[in-house]
N, C-alpha and C positions, 0 to 999 in steps of 0.2 A: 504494500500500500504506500505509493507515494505523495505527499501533500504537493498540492498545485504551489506556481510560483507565485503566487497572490493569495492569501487568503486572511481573514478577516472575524475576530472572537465577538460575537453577538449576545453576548448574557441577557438573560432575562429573570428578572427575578423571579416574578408569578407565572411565566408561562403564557401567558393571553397574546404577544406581539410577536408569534413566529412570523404569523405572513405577513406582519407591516415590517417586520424586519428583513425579509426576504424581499420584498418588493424592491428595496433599496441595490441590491445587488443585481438583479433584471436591469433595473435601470441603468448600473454601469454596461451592462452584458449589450443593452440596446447603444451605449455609444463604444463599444467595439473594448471593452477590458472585462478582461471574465477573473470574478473571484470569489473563490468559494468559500460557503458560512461554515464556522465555528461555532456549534451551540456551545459556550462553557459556563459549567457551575461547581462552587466548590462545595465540600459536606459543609461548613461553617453557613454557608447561604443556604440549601437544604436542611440544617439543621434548625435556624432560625426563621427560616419560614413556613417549615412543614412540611416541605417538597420530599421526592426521591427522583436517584437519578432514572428511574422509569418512566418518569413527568416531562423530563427535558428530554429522550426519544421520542417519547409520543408526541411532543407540541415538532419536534424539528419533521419528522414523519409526516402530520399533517400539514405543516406549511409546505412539504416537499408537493404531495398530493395537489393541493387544492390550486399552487400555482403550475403545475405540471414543471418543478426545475430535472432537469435530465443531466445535468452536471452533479460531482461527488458534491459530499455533506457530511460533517462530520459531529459529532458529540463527544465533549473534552470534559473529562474528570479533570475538573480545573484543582492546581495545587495538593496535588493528592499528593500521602506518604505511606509510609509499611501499613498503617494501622486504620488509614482511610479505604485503601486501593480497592479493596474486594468488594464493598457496594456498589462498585463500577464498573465491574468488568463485564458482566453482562449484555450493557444497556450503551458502552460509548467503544470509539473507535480512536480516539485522542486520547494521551493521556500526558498530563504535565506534571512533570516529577519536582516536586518540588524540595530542592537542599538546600537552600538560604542557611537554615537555622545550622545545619551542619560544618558552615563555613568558618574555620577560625580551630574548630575540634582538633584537639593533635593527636596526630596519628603514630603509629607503633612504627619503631626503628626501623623495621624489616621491609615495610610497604616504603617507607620514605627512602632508604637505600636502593629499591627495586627500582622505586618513580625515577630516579635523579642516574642512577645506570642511564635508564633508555634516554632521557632528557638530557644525557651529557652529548648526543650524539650532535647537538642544538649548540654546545659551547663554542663564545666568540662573535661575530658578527653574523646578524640574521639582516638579507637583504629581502623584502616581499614585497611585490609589483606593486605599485599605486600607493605606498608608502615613503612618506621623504622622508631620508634617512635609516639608520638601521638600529637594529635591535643590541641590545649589548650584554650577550648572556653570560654570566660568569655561575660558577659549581653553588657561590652564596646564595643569589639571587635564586634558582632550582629550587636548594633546600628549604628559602621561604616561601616560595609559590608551593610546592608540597605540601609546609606545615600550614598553610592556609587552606587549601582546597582538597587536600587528599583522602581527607572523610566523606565530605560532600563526593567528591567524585565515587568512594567504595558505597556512599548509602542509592547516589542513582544506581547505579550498574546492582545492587540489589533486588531495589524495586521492579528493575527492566527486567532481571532474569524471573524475577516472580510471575511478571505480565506473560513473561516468555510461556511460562509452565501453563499457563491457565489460556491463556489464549494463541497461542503458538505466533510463527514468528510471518510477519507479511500480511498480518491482519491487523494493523493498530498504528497510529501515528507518534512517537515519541518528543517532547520536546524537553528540557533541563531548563528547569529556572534558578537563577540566582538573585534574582532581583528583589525580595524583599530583604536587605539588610543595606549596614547603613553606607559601604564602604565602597566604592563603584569598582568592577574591575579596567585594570589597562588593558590595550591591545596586547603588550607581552603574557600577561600575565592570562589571556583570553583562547591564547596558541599553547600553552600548555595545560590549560583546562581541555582544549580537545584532543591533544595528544593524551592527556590522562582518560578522556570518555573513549576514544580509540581503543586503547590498551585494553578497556573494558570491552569491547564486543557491543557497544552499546550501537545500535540503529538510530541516532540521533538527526531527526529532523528540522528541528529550529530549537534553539538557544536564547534563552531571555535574560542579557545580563543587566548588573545593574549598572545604568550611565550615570554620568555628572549633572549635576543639578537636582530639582526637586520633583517630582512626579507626584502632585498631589493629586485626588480624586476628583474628577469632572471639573478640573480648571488647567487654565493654560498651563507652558513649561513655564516653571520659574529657574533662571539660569541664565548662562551666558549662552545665546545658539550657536555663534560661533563655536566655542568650544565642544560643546554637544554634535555638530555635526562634523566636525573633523575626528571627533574622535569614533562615531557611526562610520563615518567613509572608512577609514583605518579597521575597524570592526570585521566591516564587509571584506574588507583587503586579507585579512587574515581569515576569514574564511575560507574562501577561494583557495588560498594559498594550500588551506589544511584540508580540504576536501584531495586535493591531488597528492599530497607528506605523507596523509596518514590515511588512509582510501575510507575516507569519509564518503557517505552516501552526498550526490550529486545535487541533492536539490535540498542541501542542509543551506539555513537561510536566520538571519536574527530576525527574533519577538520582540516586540516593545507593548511593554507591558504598560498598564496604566497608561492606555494612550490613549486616554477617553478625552477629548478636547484639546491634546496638544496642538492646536491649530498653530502657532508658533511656527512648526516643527516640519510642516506638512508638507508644504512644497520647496523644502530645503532636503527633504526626504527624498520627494520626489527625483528633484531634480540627482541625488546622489543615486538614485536607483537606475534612473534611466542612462546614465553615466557609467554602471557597470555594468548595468542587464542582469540587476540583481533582485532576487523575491525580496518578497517579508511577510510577515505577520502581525496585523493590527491585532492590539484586543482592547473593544471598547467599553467595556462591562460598564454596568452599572451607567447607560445614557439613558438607555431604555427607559430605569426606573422613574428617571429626571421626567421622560419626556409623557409617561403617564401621569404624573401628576401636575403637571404645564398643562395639558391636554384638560384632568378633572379641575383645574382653578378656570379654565378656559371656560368650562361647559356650563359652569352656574348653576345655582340652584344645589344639590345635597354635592355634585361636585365639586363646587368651591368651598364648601364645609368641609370636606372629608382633608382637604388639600392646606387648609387651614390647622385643622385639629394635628396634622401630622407635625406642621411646624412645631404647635403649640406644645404637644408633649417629646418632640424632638431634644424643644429649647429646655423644658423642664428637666429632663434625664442627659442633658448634653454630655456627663462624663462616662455615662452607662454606653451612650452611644460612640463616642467618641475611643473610646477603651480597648478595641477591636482594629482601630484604623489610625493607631498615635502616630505610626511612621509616615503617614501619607494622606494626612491634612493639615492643614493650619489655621486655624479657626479664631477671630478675633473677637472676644466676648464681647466688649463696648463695640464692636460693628454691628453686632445682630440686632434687629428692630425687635423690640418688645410683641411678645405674643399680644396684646390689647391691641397696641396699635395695629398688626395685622390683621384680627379680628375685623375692623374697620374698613380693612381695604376693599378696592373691586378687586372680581376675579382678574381680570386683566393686569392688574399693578402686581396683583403675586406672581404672576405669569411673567410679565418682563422682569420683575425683580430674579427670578429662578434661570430666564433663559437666559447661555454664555451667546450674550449679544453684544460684545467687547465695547463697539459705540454705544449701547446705550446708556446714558447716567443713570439708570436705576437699576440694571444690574448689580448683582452686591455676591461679590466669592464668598463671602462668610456663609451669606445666608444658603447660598447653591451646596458648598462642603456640608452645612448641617443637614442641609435635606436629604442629601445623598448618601450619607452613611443614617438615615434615619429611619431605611424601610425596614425594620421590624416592629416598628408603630403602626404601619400597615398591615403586617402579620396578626398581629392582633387584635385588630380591626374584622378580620375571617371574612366571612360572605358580604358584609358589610361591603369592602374593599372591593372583592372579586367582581358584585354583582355589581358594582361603580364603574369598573373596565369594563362589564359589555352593555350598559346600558351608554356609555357614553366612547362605547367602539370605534364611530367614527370619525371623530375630533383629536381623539387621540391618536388611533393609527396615523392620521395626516403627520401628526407630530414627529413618531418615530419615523417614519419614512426618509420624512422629511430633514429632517437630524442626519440621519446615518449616512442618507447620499449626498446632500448638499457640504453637509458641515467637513466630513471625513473622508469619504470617499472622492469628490470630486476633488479637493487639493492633493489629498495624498498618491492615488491612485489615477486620475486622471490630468493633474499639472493646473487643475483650475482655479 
């Protein structure tokens, strides 16, 4: 099973927006770029909102059906580990291994002697195409890329051979994330992360590391872009490079994770993709959620309530909420507008306050990050909530559609 050079992580919280999410990618396919959906969810999202991964088959299943798409589709056991993985295996064809937390573990003398054997084969000057300048490997520099990464690398290549046993091998898509912690890797240090998933056997198809700068939820990159995208181009470059070193599968390509509104980002991306003829993978999770609830403050009436009340116990619980997602928000308590005061407002002022509409002045990041890490107030909410998506179906789908192709897809994926 190989992943297309384009493809694209469409989370859904509740399930309701496959085909308005789907629609989004026809739409590219109709101006001539084809890329295929990533349903992903992780147990932490299932588990808080009640879901199982048999819910995100069956919503990606019908969205397949009812739009007639005849291209692949996948469902990703988002950030799964040893202790998550088998709820999943079933029901997805994706899975994203997640070692973040592994990285930093010191490993046993014996593994870190083995790693730095084969990696010495690397000592001295590394020259890689489309990179200015060279790498400069010395036996020190090995032993600390080892003692950093060499857990994380023995706990993926675990998890993969477990996938292995249960779902055999050319049926499932792999991807390594590193990206939740706090420490970004370099390009050097990035070429012998895959010489180490190499060495493991692992079928590695996209790679999520962590870059420079701030990747917070559903707001722009905070950062320098320059720097973020020379060190992406350099990324790319050391890919390539290690696809042909260490006979990595061919259409191994970086994730960028949390790249739910990196508009910033988008067509400096592009422009670096098209530059080497290189894939990727978006994952935009958690827009969805945004654009259901833009959609119920839109629609008035018990939707502006429901859209309100979430705020309002969002704001009340902000550290309950906030406690799950400390790495990757920033949230400014004197910026949030008083639950009263929103009370008050129309549906529409909570709508453009929520939508990342960078011109507009009533946009407010604080208030978009609290909402957005706030859908378990909707969970709780039950039929309440649900029966609010399909009475008010079609206000909202316009929204996500309309989000996923305009805002992401056409900069990133189309240079627009």
């Amino acid at each position: 099973m190989l992943l297309e050079k384009y493809s694209i992580g469409i989370g859904d919280r509740y399930g309701h927006q496959g085909v308005a999410q789907l629609k989004a990618l026809v739409c590219a396919k109709n101006e001539g770029v084809s890329i295929v959906p990533v349903w992903n969810k992780s147990k932490r999202e299932h588990s808080l909102i009640g879901s199982i991964p048999a819910d995100a088959r069956k919503e990606a299943d019908n969205a397949v059906s009812e739009l007639g798409w005849k291209d692949s589709y996948y469902i990703d056991a988002d950030h799964i580990g040893i202790k998550t993985v088998d709820d999943f295996v079933k029901y997805c064809n994706f899975f994203t291994i997640d070692v973040a937390d592994f990285i930093g573990e010191y490993p046993n003398e014996q593994s870190v002697k083995s790693f730095v054997k084969k990696a010495s084969a690397y000592l001295g000057k590394i020259e890689i195409p489309g990179i200015s300048g060279q790498f400069d490997i010395t036996e020190n520099k090995i032993n600390t890329i080892a003692k950093k990464y060499l857990v994380a690398i023995k706990e993926a290549a675990r998890i993969y051979q477990h996938l292995l046993s249960l779902k055999g091998a050319d049926s499932f898509v792999t991807e390594v994330s590193l990206d939740e912690n706090e420490q970004p890797q370099s390009p050097e240090e990035l070429f012998f992360i895959l010489l180490g998933l190499a060495a493991e056997n692992i079928n590695i198809q996209t790679i999520a590391p962590k870059f420079t700068g701030r990747f917070n939820k559903g707001i722009d990159y905070i950062g320098d872009t320059n720097v973020f995208i020379n060190e992406f181009e350099d990324d790319i470059c050391v890919i390539k490079y290690a696809i042909k070193e260490f006979s990595l599968s061919p259409n191994l390509k970086l994730s960028v994770h949390s790249g739910s509104d990196k508009f910033s980002l988008y067509k400096p991306i592009h422009d670096v993709l098209i530059k080497h003829d290189a894939g990727v993978h978006l994952k935009t999770a958690g827009t969805t959620w945004l654009e259901e609830v833009i959609g119920l403050a839109e629609a008035g009436g018990e939707g502006t309530k429901i859209a309100k009340e979430i705020y309002e116990q969002s704001f009340n619980r902000i550290d309950e909420m906030m406690k799950p997602y400390l790495t990757v928000v920033d949230i400014d308590f004197d910026k949030l507008p008083n639950p009263i005061e929103v009370y008050n407002w129309s549906g529409e002022k909570f709508a453009v306050t929520l939508r990342h509409d960078q011109s507009n002045p009533a946009f407010n990041i604080h208030f978009r990050q609290l909402v957005h890490i706030g859908f378990k107030v909707a969970a709780e909410m039950g039929e309440r909530y649900t029966n609010a998506l399909v009475k008010y179906e079609n206000v909202i789908a316009k929204n996500v559609t309309e989000n996923i192709y305009s805002r992401h897809i056409k900069p990133l994926f189309l240079g627009k």
